[in-house]
C-alpha positions in Angstrom: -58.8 -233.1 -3.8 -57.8 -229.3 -3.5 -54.7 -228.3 -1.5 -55.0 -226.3 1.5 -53.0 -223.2 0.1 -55.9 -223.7 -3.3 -59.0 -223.7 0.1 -57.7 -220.6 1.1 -57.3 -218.9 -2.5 -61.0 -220.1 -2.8 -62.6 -219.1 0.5 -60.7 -215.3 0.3 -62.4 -215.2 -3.0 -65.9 -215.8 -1.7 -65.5 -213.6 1.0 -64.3 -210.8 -1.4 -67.7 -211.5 -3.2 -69.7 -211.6 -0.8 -68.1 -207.9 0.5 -68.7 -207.1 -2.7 -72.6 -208.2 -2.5 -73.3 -206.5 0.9 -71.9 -203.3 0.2 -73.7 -199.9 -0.8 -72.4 -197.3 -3.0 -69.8 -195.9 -1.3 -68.2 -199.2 -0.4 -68.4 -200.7 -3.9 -66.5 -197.8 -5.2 -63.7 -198.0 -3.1 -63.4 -201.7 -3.8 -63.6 -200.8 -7.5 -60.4 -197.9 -6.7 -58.6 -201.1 -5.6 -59.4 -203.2 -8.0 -58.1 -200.9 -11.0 -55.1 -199.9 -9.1 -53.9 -203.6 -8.3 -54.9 -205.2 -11.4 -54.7 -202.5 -14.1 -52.9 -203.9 -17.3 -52.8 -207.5 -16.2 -53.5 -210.3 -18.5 -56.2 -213.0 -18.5 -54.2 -215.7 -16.8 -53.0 -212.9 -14.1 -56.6 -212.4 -13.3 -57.1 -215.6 -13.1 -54.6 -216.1 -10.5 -55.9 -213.3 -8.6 -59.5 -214.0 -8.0 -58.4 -217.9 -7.6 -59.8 -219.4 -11.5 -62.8 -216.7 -10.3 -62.5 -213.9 -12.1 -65.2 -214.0 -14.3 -67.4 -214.3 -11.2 -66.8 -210.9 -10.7 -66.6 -209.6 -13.8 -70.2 -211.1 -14.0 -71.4 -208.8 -10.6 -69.5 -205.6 -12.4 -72.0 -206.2 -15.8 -75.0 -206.4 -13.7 -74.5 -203.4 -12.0 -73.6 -201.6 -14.9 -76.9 -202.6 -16.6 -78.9 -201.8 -13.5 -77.0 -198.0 -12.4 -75.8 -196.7 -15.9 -78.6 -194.0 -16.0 -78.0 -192.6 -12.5 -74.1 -194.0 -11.4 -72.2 -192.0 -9.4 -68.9 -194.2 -9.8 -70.0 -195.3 -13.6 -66.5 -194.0 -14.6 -64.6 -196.4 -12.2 -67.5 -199.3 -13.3 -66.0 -199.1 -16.8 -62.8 -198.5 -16.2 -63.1 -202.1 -14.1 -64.6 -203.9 -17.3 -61.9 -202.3 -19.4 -59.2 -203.9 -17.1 -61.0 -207.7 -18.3 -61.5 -206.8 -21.9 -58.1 -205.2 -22.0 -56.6 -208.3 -20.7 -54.4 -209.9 -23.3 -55.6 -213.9 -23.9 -59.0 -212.9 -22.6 -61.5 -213.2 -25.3 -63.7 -215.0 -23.0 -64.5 -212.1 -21.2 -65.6 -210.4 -23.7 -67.5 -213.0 -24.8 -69.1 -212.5 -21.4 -69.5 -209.1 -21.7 -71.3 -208.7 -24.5 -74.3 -212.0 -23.9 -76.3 -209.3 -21.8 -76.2 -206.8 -24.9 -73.6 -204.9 -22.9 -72.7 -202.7 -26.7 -76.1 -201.7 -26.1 -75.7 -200.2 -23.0 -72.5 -198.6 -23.9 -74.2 -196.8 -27.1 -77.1 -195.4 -24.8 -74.8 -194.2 -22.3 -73.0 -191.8 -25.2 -76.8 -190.4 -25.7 -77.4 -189.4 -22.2 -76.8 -185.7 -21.7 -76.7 -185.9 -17.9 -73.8 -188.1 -17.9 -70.2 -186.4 -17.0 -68.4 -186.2 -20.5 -65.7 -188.9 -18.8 -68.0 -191.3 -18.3 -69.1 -191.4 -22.0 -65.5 -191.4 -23.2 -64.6 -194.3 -20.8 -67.8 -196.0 -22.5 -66.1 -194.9 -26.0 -63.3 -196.9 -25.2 -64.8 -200.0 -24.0 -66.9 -199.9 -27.5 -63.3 -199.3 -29.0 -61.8 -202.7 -27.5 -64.7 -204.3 -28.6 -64.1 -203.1 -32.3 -60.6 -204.1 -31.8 -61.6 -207.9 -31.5 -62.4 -207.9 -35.2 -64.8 -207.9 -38.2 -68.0 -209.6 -36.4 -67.7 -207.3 -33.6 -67.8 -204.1 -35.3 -70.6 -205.8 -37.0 -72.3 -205.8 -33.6 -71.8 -202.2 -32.7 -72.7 -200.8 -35.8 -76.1 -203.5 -36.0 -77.3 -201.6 -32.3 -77.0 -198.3 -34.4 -73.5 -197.7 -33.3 -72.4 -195.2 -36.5 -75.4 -192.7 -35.4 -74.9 -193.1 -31.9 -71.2 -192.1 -32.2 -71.5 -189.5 -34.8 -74.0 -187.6 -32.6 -71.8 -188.2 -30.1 -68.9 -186.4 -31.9 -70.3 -183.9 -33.2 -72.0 -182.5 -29.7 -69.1 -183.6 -27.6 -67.7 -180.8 -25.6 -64.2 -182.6 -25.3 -62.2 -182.2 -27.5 -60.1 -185.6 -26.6 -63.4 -187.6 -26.3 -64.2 -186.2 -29.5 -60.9 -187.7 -30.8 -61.7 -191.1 -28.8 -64.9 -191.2 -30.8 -63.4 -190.3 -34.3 -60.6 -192.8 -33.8 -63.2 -195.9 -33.6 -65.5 -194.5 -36.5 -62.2 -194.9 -38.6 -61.8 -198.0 -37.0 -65.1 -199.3 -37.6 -64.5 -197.9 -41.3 -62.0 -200.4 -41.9 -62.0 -204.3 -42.7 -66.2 -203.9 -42.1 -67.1 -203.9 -46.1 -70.6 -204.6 -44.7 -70.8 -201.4 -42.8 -68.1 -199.1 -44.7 -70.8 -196.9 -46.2 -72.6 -196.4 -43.3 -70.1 -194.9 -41.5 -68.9 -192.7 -44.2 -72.7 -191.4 -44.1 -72.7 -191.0 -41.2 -69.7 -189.0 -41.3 -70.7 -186.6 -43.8 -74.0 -185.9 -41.3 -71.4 -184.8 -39.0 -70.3 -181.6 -40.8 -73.3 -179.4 -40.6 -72.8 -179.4 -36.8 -71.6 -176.1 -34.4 -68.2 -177.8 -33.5 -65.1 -177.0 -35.6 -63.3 -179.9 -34.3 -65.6 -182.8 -34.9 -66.0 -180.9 -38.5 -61.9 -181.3 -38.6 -62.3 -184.8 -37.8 -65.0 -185.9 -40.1 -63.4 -184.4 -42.9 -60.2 -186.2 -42.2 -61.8 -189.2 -41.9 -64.0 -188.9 -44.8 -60.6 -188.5 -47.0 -58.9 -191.3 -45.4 -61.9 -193.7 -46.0 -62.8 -192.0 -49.9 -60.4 -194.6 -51.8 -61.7 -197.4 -49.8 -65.3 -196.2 -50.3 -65.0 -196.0 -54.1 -67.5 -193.3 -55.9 -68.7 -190.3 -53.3 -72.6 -190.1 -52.8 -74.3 -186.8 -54.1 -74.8 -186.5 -50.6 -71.7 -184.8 -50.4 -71.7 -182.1 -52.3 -73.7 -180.0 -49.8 -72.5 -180.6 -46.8 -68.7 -180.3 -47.5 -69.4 -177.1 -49.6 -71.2 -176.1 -46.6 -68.0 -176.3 -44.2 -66.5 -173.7 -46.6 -68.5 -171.1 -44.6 -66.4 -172.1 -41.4 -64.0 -169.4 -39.9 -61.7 -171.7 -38.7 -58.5 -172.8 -41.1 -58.4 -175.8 -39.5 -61.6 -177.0 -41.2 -61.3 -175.2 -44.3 -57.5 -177.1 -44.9 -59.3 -180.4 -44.8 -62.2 -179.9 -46.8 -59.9 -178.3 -49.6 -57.9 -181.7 -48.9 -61.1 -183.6 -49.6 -62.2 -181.7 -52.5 -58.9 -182.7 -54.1 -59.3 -186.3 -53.6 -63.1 -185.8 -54.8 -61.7 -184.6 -57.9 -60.9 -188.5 -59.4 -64.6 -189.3 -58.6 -67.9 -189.0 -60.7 -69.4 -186.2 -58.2 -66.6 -184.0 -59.3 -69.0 -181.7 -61.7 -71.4 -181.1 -59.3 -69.0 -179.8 -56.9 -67.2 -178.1 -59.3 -70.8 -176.8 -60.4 -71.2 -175.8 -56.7 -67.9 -174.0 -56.3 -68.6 -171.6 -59.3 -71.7 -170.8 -57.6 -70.5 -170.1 -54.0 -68.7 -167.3 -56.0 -71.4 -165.2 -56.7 -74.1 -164.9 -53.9 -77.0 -162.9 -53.1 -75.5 -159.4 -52.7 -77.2 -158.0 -49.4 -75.8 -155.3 -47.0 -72.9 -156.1 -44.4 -74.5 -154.3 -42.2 -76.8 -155.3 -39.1 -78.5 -154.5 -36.1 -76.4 -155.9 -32.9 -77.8 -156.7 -29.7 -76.2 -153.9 -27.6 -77.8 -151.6 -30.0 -81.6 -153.1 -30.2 -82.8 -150.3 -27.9 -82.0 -147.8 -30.3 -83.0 -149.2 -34.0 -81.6 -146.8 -35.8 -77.4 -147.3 -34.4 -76.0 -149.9 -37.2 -73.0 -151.2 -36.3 -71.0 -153.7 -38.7 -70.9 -157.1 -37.7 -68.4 -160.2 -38.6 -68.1 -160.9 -42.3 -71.1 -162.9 -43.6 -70.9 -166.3 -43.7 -71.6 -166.2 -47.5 -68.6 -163.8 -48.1 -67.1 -166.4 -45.9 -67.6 -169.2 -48.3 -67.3 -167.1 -51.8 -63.5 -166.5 -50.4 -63.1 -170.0 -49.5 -64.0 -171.2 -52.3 -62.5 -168.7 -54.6 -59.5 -170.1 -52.8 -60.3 -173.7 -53.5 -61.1 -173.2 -57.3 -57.0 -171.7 -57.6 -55.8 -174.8 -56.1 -57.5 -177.2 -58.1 -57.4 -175.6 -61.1 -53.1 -175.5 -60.6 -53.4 -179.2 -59.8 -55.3 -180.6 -63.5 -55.7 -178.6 -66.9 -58.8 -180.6 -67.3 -60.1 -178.9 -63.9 -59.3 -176.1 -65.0 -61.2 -176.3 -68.3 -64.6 -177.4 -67.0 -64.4 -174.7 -64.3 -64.1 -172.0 -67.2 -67.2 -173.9 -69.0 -68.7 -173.2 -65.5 -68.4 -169.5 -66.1 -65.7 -169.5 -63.0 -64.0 -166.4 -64.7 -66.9 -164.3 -64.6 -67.6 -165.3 -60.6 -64.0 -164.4 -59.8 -64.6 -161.3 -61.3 -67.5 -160.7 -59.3 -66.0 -161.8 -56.1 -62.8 -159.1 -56.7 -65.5 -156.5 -57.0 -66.7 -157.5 -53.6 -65.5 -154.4 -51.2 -67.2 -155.8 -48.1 -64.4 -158.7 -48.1 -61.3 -158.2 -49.0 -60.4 -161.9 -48.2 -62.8 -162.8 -51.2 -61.2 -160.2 -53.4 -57.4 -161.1 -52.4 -58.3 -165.3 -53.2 -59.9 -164.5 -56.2 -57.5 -162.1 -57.6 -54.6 -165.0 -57.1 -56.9 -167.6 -59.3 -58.0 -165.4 -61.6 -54.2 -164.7 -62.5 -54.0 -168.0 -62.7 -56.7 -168.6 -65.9 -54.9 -165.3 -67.5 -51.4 -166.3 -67.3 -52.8 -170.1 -68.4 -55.5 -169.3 -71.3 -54.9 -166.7 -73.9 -58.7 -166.3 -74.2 -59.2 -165.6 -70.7 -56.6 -163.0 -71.1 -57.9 -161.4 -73.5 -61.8 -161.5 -71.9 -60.5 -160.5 -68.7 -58.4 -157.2 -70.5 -61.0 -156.4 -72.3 -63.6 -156.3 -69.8 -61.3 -154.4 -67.5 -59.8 -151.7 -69.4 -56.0 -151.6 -70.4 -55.2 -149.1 -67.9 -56.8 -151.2 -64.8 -55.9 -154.8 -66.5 -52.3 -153.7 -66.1 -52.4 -152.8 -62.4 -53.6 -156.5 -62.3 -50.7 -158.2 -64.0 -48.6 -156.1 -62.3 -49.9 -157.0 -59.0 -52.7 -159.5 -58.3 -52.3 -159.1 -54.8 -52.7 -156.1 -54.2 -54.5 -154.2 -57.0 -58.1 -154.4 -55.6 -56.9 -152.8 -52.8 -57.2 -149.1 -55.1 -60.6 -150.3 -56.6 -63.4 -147.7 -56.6 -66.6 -147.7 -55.8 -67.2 -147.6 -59.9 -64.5 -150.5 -60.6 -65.6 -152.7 -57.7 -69.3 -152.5 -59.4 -67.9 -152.7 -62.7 -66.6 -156.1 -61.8 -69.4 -157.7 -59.7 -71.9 -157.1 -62.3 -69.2 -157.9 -65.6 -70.9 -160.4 -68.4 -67.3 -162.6 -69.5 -69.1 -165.5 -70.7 -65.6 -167.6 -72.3 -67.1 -170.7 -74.9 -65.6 -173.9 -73.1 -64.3 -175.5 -76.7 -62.4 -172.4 -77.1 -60.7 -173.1 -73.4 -60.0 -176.6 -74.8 -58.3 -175.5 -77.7 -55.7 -173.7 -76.5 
C-alpha cells in the first residue's frame, strides 16, 4: 500500500508527463529552462526524489526527442544540456546505461558533422560524448567503434570556437588514454588534423600528439610530412609545439627521415618573392610584394629547429652534418628575401663552427677570411651587410663535410 503523501508524489509526476507529452515546441522548451535550472548538479538519488522513483521516465521522453529533432531543433542546446544533468548525476550509471540502448553516441557524433547546427549545440553534444568517455574503457570503446576519432578530429579542426575546439581536444586525449585498443587511432587521427586552415586546432594536435608519443611507442612515417608541414605556419604558437614534438621524436626510429626532411626544408626551389595582388589584376604589369612565402616560411623554421636539436644531442648533430645541413644553412643565410631565414640560420650555423673544427674550417674557407670573421664576430647580425654577390655566393656554395670526419672530432 502507498501512502497518501507517496499518491500525490506519483500523480504530480504523471501530470508533469503528460504536460510534457501535449506540449509543442515552445512549451517543451520552457519546461526544459526549468528543468536545468532546478535540477542542475543533483545526483541520481535527488532525481529520484524529484520525479517520485520516475525519473528515468523522463529522461526516456528527452532521448526520443532528441533522436527524432536533432537535424532541425531549435532548443537542441537546452535538450542536451537536460541529458547532461542525468549523465552528470553522481551514482547514476543507469542512466547512462539508458542513454546509450537507442545508439544515443551515434547521434551525438552526427550532430558534430552537421554544418547548420549553431557551434553551441555541437559543443554541448562534445560534452555529453565526454561524460560518456569519462565512464571508462568500454565506453570509449563505443565512441571511437561509431567512428568517433574522425568525427571529432574533423570536428576540431573546422571548428570556429576556439573553446569548442578545446572541448573536443580535451576528450581526444581522453579517449587516448587507458583505450590500448584504440590509442593509435586517435593519434592518427590526430596527425590528419595538422594540414588544416586553423592554427589552434594545429596547436592542439600537436600538444596532444607529444603528450600521447611515449604512450604510443614508435611514430608512424606518417608523420614526417605533416608536422614538417606545420613548419610553414606564421603563428609561434604552432611552430613552439611542433619544435616540442620534434624533440621528443628525436628518441624514436623516424628520427632520420625527419632529420632528412629538415635538411631539405633548407634549401627550396628559389622563385621570385614577387606577385601579382588582387588590387592590382587590372593593371598586369604593377607588382607589388606580397607576405613572405610560405617556403621561406618553413626554411626559417626549420633552420631554427635544426639549432635546437643539434644543442640538445652531439649525435643529432652529427647525422645532420652527414645530411649536408651546413651547406643548407649556408644557403638559407644567402637568402635576401627573408631575413628571418638568414638570422636562424646564421645562429645554428655558429653553432657547427664553434662545435666542429671541420665545419670551421669548411665554412672559412668557403667564405673568405675577411667575411668569415664578420661572422664570428657577429652571427646575428652579419648578413645584414651581405651583397648581392655574397648572398649568391652563399646560396649556391658546394661544403660537402664527410660525416666520419664529423664523428671524429
Amino acid at each position: 500500500m502507498t501512502s497518501v503523501k507517496e499518491q500525490e508524489a506519483i500523480r504530480k509526476l504523471m501530470v508533469f508527463l503528460q504536460e510534457w507529452d501535449s506540449a509543442h515546441k515552445v512549451a517543451r522548451s520552457r519546461i526544459l529552462d526549468n528543468f536545468i535550472k532546478s535540477n542542475d548538479g543533483k545526483t541520481e538519488p535527488e532525481l529520484e526524489l524529484e520525479f517520485s522513483q520516475g525519473a528515468s521516465l523522463f529522461l526516456a521522453r528527452l532521448t526520443a526527442w532528441l533522436r527524432m529533432t536533432y537535424t532541425y531543433s531549435t532548443c537542441l542546446n537546452r535538450l542536451l544540456k537536460s541529458v547532461g544533468i542525468f549523465l552528470s548525476a553522481a551514482s547514476g550509471r543507469r542512466y547512462l546505461t539508458e542513454f546509450l540502448e537507442i545508439g544515443s553516441v551515434s547521434i551525438l557524433l552526427e550532430i558534430l558533422g552537421l554544418n547548420h547546427l549553431k557551434e553551441e549545440d555541437k559543443r554541448e553534444s562534445v560534452k555529453l560524448l565526454q561524460l560518456v568517455a569519462d565512464a571508462g574503457r568500454k565506453y570509449k570503446e563505443l565512441i571511437c567503434e561509431s567512428y568517433g576519432v574522425r568525427s571529432l578530429a574533423e570536428f576540431l579542426a573546422t571548428s570556429k570556437s576556439a573553446e569548442a575546439q578545446e572541448d573536443a581536444q580535451v576528450l581526444l586525449d581522453s579517449l587516448g588514454r587507458g583505450n590500448p585498443k584504440y590509442q593509435n587511432q586517435v593519434y592518427k587521427g590526430l596527425i590528419a588534423v595538422l594540414p588544416c586552415a586553423s592554427p589552434r586546432a594545429q596547436q592542439l594536435a600537436l600538444q596532444t600528439l607529444r603528450v600521447m608519443q611515449d604512450m604510443v611507442g614508435e611514430a608512424p612515417s606518417v608523420l614526417v610530412e605533416p608536422v614538417l608541414g606545420v613548419l610553414c605556419s606564421v603563428h609561434l604558437e604552432v611552430q613552439y609545439e611542433a619544435i616540442q614534438l620534434l624533440k621528443a621524436l628525436m628518441a624514436h626510429e623516424v628520427r632520420p627521415a625527419l632529420l632528412k626532411g629538415l635538411v631539405a626544408l633548407l634549401t627550396p626551389p628559389r622563385k621570385k618573392a614577387f606577385t601579382f595582388c588582387n588590387k592590382t589584376a587590372k593593371d598586369p604589369t604593377a607588382l607589388c610584394l606580397r607576405e613572405p612565402m610560405l617556403v621561406y616560411i618553413q626554411q626559417a623554421a626549420a633552420a631554427k629547429v635544426i639549432g635546437v636539436l643539434a644543442k640538445e644531442s652531439a649525435e643529432v648533430a652529427e647525422e645532420l652534418i652527414q645530411l649536408e645541413v651546413v651547406h643548407g644553412l649556408m644557403v638559407a643565410v644567402g637568402n635576401l628575401d627573408y631575413v628571418a631565414s638568414q638570422r636562424h640560420a646564421s645562429i645554428s650555423l655558429e653553432y657547427f663552427v664553434h662545435t666542429f673544427p671541420v665545419v670551421e674550417e669548411c665554412v672559412k674557407k668557403a667564405l673568405g677570411h675577411t667575411l668569415f670573421q664578420r661572422f664570428m664576430d657577429s652571427p646575428e647580425t652579419w648578413y645584414t651587410k651581405l651583397d648581392p654577390v655574397q648572398a649568391e655566393e652563399l646560396a649556391s656554395n658546394t661544403v660537402d663535410i664527410p660525416g666520419d670526419i664529423a664523428r671524429m672530432q
